[in-house]
N, CA and C atoms as a LAMMPS dump frame, in Angstrom:
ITEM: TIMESTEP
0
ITEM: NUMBER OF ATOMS
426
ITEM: BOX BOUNDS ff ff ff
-5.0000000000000000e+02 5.0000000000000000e+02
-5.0000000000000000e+02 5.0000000000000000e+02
-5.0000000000000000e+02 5.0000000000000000e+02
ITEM: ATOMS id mol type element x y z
1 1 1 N -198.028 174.286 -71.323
2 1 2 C -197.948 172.868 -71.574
3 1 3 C -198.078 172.114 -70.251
4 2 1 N -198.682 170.944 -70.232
5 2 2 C -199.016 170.437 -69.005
6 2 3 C -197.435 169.554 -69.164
7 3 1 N -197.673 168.981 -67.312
8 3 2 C -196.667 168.389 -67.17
9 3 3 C -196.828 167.225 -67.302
10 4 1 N -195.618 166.248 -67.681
11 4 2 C -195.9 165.11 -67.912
12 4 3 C -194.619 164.058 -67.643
13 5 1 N -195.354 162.871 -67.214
14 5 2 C -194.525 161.848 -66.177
15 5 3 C -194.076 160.848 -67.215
16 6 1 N -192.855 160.163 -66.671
17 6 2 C -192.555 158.978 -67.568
18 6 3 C -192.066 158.376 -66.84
19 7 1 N -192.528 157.039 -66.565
20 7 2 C -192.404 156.369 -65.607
21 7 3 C -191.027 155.323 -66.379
22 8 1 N -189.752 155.117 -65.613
23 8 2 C -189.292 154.411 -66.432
24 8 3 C -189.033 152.785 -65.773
25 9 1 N -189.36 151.766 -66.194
26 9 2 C -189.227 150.656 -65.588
27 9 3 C -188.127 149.776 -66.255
28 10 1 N -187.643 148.685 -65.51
29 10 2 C -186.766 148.167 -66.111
30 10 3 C -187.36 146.694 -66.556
31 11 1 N -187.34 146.408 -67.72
32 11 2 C -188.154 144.892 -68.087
33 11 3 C -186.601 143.644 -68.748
34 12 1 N -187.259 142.4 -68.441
35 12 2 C -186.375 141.465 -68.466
36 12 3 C -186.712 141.055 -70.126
37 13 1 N -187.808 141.357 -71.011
38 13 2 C -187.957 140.756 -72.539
39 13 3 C -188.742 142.073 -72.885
40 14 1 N -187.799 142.975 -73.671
41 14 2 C -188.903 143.855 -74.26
42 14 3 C -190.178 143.832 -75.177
43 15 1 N -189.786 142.675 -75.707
44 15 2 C -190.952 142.458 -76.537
45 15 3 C -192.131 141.832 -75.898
46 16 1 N -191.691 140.849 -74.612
47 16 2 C -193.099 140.434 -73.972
48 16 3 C -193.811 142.232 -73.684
49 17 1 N -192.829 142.4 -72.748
50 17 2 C -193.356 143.661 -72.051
51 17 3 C -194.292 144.664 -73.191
52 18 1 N -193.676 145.189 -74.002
53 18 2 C -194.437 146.099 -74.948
54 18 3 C -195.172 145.464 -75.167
55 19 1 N -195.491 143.736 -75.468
56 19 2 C -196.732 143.133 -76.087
57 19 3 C -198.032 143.409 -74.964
58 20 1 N -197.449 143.241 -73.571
59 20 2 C -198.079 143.23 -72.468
60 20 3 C -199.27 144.887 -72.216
61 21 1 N -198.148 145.417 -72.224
62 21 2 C -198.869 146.7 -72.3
63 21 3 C -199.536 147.446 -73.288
64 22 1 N -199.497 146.881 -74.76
65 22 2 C -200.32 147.361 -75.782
66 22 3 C -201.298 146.157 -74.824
67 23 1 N -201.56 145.586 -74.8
68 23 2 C -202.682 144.571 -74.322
69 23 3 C -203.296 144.91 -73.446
70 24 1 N -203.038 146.048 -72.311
71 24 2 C -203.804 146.782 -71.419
72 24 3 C -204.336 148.339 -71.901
73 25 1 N -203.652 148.475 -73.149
74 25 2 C -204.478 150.255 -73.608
75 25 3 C -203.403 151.12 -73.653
76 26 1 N -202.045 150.476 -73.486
77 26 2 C -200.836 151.601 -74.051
78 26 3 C -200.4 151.69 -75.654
79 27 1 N -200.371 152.918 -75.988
80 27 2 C -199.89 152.574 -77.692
81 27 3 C -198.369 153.268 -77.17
82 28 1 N -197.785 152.427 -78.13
83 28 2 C -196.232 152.484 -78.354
84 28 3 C -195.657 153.458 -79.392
85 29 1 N -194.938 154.472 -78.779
86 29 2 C -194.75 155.443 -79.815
87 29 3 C -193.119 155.37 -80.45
88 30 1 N -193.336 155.024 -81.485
89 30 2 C -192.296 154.613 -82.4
90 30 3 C -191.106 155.884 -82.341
91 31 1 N -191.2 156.475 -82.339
92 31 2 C -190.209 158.117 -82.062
93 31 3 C -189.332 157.848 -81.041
94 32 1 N -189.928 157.151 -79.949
95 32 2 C -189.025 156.914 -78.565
96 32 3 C -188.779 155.656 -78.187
97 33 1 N -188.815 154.959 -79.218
98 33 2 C -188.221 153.54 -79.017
99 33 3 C -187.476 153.015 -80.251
100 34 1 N -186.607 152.061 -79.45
101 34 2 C -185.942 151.078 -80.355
102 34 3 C -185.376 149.65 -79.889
103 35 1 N -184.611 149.366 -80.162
104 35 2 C -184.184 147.636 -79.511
105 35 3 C -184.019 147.534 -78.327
106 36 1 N -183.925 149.239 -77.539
107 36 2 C -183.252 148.871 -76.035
108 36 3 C -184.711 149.673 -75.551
109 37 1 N -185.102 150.113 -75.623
110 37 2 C -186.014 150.908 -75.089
111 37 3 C -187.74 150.791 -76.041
112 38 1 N -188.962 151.313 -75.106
113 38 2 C -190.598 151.228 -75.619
114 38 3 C -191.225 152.184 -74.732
115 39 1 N -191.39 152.966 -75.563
116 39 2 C -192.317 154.348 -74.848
117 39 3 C -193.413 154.505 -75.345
118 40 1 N -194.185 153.681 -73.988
119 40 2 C -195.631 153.162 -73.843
120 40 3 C -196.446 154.298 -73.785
121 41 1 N -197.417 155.064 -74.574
122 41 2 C -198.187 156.303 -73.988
123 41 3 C -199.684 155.911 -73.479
124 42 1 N -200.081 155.93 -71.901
125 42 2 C -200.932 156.112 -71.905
126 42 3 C -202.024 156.922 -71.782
127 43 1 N -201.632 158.62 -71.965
128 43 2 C -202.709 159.71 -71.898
129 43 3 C -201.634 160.583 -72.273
130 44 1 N -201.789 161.911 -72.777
131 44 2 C -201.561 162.885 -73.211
132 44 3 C -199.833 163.198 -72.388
133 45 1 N -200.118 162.861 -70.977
134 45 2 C -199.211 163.394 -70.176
135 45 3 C -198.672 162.062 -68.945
136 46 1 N -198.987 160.826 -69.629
137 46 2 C -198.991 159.753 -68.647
138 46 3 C -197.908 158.828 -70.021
139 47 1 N -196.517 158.166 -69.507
140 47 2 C -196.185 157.568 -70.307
141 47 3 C -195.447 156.197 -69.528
142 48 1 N -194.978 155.275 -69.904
143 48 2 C -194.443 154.401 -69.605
144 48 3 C -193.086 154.116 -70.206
145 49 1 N -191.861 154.251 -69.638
146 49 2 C -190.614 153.72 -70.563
147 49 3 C -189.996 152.838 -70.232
148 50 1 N -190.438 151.471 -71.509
149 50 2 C -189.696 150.121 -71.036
150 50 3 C -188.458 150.365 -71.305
151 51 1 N -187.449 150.086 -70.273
152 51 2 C -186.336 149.721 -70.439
153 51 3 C -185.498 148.426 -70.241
154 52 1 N -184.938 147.65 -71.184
155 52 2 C -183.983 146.638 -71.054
156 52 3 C -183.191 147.423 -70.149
157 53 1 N -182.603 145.884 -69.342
158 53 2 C -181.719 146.396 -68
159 53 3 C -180.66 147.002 -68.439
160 54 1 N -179.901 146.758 -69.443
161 54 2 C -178.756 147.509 -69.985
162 54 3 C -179.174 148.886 -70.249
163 55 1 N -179.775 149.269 -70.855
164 55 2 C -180.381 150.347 -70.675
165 55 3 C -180.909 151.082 -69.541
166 56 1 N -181.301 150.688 -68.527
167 56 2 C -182.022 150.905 -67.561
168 56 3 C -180.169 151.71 -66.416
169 57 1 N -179.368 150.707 -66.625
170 57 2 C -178.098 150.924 -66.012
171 57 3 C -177.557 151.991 -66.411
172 58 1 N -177.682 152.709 -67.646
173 58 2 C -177.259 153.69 -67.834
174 58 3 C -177.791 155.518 -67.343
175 59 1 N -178.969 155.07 -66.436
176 59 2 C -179.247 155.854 -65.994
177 59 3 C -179.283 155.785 -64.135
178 60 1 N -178.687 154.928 -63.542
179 60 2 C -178.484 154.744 -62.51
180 60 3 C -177.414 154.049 -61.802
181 61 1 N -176.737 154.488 -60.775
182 61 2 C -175.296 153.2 -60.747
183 61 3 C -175.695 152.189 -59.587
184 62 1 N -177.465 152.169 -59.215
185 62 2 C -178.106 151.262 -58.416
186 62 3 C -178.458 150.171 -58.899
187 63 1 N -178.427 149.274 -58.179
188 63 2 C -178.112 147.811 -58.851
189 63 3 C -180.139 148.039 -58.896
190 64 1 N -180.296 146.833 -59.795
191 64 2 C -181.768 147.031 -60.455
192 64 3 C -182.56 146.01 -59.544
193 65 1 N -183.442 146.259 -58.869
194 65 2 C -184.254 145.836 -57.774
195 65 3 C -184.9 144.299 -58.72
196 66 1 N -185.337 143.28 -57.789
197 66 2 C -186.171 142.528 -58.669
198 66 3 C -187.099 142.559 -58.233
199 67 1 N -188.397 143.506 -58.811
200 67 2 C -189.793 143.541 -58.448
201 67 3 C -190.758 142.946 -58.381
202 68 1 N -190.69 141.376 -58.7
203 68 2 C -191.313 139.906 -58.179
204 68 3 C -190.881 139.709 -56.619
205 69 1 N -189.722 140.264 -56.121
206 69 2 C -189.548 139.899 -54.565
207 69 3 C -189.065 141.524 -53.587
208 70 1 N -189.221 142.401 -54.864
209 70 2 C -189.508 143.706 -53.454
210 70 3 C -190.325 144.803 -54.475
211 71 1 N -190.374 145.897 -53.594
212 71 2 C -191.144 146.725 -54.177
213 71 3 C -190.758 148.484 -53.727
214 72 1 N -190.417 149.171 -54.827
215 72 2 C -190.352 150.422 -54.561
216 72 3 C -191.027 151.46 -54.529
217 73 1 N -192.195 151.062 -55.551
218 73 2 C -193.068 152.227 -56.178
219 73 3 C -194.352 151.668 -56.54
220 74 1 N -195.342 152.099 -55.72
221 74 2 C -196.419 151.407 -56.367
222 74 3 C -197.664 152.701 -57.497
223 75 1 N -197.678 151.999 -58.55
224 75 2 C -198.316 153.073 -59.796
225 75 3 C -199.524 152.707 -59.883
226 76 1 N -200.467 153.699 -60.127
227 76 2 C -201.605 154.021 -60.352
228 76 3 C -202.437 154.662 -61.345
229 77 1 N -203.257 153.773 -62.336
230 77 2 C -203.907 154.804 -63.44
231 77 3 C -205.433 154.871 -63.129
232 78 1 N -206.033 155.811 -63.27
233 78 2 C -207.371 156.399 -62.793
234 78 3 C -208.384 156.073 -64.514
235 79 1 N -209.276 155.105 -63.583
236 79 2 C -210.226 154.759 -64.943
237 79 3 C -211.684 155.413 -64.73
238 80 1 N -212.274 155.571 -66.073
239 80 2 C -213.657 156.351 -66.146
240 80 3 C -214.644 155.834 -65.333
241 81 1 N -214.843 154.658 -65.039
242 81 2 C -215.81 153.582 -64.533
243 81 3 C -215.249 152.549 -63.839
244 82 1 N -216.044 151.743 -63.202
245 82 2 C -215.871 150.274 -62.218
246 82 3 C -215.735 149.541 -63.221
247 83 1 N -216.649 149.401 -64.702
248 83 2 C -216.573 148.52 -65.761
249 83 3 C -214.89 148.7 -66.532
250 84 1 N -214.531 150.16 -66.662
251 84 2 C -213.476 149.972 -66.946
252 84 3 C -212.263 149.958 -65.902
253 85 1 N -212.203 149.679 -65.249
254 85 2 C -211.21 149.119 -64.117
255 85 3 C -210.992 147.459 -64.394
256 86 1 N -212.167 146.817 -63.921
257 86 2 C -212.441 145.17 -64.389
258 86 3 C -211.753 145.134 -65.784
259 87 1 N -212.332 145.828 -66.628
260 87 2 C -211.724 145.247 -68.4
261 87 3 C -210.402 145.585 -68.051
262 88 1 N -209.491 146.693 -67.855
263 88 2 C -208.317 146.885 -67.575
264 88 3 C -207.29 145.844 -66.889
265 89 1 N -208.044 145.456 -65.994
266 89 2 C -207.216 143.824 -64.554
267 89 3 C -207.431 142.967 -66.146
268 90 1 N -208.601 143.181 -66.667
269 90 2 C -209.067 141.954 -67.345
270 90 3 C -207.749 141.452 -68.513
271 91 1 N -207.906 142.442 -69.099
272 91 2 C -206.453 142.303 -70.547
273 91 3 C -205.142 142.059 -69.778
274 92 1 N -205.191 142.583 -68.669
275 92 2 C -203.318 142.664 -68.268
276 92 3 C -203.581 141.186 -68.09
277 93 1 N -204.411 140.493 -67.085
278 93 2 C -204.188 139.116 -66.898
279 93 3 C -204.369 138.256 -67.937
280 94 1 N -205.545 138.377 -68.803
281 94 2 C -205.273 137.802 -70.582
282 94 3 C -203.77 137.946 -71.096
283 95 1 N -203.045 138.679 -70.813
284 95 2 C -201.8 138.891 -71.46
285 95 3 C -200.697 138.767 -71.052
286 96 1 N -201.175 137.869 -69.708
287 96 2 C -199.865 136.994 -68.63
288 96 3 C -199.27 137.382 -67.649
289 97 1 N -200.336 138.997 -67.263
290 97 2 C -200.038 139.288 -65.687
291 97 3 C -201.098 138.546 -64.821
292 98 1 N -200.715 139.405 -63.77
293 98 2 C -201.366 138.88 -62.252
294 98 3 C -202.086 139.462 -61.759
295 99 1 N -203.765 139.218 -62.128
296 99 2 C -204.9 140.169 -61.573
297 99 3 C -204.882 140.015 -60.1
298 100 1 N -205.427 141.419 -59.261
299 100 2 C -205.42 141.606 -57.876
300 100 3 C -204.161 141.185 -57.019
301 101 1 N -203.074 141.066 -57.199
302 101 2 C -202.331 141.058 -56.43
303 101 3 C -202.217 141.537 -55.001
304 102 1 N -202.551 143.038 -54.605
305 102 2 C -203.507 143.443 -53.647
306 102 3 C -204.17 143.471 -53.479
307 103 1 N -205.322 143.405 -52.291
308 103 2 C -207.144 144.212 -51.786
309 103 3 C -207.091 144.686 -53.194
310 104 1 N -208.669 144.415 -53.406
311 104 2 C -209.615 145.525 -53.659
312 104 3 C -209.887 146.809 -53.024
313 105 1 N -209.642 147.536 -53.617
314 105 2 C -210.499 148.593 -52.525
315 105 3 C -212.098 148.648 -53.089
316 106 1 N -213.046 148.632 -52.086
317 106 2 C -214.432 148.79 -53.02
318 106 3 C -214.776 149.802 -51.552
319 107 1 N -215.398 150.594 -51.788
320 107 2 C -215.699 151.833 -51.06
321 107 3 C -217.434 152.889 -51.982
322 108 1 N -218.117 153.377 -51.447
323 108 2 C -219.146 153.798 -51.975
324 108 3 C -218.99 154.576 -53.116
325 109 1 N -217.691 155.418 -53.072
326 109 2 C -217.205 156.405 -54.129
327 109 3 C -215.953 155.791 -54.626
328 110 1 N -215.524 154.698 -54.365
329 110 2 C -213.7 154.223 -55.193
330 110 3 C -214.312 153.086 -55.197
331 111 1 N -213.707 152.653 -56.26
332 111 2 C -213.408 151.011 -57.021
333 111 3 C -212.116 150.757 -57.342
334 112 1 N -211.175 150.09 -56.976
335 112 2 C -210.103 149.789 -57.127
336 112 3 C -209.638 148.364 -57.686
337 113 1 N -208.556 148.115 -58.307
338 113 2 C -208.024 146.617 -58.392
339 113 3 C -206.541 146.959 -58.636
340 114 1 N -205.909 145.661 -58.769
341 114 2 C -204.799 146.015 -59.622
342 114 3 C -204.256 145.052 -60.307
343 115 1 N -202.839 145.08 -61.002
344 115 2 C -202.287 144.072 -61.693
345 115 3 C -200.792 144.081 -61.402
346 116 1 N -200.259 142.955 -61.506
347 116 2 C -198.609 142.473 -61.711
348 116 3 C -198.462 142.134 -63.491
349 117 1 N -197.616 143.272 -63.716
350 117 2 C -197.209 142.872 -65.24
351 117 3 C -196.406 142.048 -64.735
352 118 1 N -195.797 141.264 -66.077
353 118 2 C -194.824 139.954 -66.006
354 118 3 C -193.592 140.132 -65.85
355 119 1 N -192.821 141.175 -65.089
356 119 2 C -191.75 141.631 -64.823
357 119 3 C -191.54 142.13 -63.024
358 120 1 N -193.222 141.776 -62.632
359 120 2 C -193.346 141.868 -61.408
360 120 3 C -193.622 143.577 -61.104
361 121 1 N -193.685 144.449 -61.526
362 121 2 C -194.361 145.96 -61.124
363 121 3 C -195.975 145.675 -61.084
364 122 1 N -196.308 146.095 -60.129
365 122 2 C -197.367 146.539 -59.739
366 122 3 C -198.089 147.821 -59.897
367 123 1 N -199.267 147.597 -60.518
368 123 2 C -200.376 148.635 -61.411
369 123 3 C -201.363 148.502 -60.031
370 124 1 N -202.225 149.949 -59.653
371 124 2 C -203.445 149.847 -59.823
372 124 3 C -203.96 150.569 -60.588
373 125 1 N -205.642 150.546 -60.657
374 125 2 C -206.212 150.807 -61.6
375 125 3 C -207.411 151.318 -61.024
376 126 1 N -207.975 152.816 -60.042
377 126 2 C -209.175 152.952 -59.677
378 126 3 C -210.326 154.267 -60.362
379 127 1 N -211.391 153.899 -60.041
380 127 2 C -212.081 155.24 -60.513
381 127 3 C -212.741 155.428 -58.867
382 128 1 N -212.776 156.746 -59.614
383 128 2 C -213.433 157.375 -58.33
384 128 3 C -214.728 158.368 -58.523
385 129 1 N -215.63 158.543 -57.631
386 129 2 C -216.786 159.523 -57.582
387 129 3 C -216.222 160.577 -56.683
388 130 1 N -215.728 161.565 -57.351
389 130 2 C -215.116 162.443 -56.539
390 130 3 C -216.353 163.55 -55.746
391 131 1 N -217.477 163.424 -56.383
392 131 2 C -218.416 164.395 -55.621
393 131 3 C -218.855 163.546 -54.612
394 132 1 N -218.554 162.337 -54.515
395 132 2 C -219.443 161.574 -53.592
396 132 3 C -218.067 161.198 -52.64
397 133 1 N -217.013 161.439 -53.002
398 133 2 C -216.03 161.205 -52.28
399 133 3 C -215.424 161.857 -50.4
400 134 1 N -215.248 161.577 -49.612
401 134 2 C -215.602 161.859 -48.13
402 134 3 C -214.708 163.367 -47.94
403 135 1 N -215.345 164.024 -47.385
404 135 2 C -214.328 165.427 -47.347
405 135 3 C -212.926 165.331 -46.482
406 136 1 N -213.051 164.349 -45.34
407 136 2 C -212.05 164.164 -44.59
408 136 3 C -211.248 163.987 -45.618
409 137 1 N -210.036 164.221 -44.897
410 137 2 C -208.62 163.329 -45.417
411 137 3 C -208.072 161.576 -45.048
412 138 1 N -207.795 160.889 -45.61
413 138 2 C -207.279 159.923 -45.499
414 138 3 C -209.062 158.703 -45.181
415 139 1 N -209.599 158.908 -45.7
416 139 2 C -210.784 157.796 -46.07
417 139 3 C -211.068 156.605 -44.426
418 140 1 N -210.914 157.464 -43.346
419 140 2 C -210.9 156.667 -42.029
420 140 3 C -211.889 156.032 -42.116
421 141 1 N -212.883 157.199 -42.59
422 141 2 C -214.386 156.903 -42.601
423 141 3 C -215.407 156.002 -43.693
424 142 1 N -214.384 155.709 -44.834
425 142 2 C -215.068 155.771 -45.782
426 142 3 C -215.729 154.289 -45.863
């Protein structure tokens, strides 16, 4: 069985939030959610778990960061194409996030963007040409 991540975030309106992220290509799997919690799936082994802050507290005795004015973790989903990267920024900001918040990266083999859902976490979103991609490490060159 492959391994698989669940990213858990803490959101201030679950229902914006789940609305938010069905609106970028997550389906919501009813099995792992309920009034306090939304377990967003986006690939086989890629998931998202909204958590209301009350909820969110019960798994940490760290006070809950506000991710509109800092940042802990920055997440990344890998798209098929440059076209689907754009449609991806495209829906999150249709649906009341914040397209590009960071650079672009545009590079011969990466296309990058990203988004601020409305709770302030930060998405990117790149594809890559991995055969065309630079053998070095760390893209000095690219």
């Amino acid at each position: 069985m492959p391994r698989m991540i669940f990213v858990n975030l803490p959101v201030t309106d679950l229902k914006r939030a789940t609305a938010f992220y069905e609106a970028v290509g997550a389906v919501r799997n009813p099995q792992f959610s309920d009034d306090t919690a939304s377990c967003m799936v986006f690939s086989e082994t890629i998931f998202a778990m909204l958590l209301t802050h009350d909820k969110f507290r019960q798994f940490t005795p760290k006070p809950i960061a506000d991710a509109k004015t800092s940042n802990q973790v920055l997440l990344c989903l890998s798209a098929n194409s440059r076209d689907e990267v754009d449609d991806i920024v495209g829906k999150a900001e249709a649906a009341g996030g914040i397209a590009d918040p960071s650079p672009k990266d545009e590079y011969s083999f990466m296309y990058g963007r990203s988004f601020e859902d409305p709770d302030g976490h930060m998405w990117g979103v790149n594809w890559m040409d991995l055969a065309a991609a630079p053998t070095q490490p760390a893209m000095a060159n690219a």
